[in-house]
N, C-alpha and C positions, 0 to 999 in steps of 0.2 A: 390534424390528430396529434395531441400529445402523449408523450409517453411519460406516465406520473411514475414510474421507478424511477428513471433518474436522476432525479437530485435525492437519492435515497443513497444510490452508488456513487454516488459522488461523496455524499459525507465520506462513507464504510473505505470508500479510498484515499480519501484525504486523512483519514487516520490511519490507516494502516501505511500510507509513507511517512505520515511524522513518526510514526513509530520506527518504523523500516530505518530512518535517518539515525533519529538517536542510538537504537541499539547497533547501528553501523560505528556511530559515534562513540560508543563503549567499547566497542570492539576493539576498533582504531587505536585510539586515546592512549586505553589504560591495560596495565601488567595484570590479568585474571590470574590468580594466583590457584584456585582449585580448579582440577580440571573439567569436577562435576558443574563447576558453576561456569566455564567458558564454554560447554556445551551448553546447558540451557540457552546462555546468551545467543550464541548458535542456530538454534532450534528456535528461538524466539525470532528472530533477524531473518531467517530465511522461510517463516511460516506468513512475514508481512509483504514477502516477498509478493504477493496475488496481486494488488492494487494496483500496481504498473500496467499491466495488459489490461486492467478495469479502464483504468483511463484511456487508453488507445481503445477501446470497445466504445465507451461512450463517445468519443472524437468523432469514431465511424458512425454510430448510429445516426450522433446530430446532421453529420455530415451529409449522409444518405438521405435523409427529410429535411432540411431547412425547416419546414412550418411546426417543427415539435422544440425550436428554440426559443 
């Protein structure tokens, strides 16, 4: 039995950690000078935060069924 959602959650988490990275990467990096805009940044970077547990979910599912790889 396959399970045809995932490689659907795979893209949706594979972008939401390159996103995750970079806006960590702005964070990091560079002097936010407003503070309206180091919140956004913020808000942005911890809302791509979801994608980490995606990938440990999909680990387990394959995991759990061999035959849906």
């Amino acid at each position: 039995m396959r399970i045809n959602y995932i490689n659907g959650l795979r893209l949706i988490a594979t972008l939401g950690v390159v996103f995750l990275h970079a806006s960590a990467g702005i964070l990091d990096l560079r002097e936010i000078p407003s503070p309206t805009d180091k919140f956004m940044h913020t808000c942005f970077k911890y809302s791509m935060q979801f994608a980490v547990p995606i990938f440990v979910m999909i680990s387990g599912a394959l995991f759990l069924n061999p035959a849906n790889m």
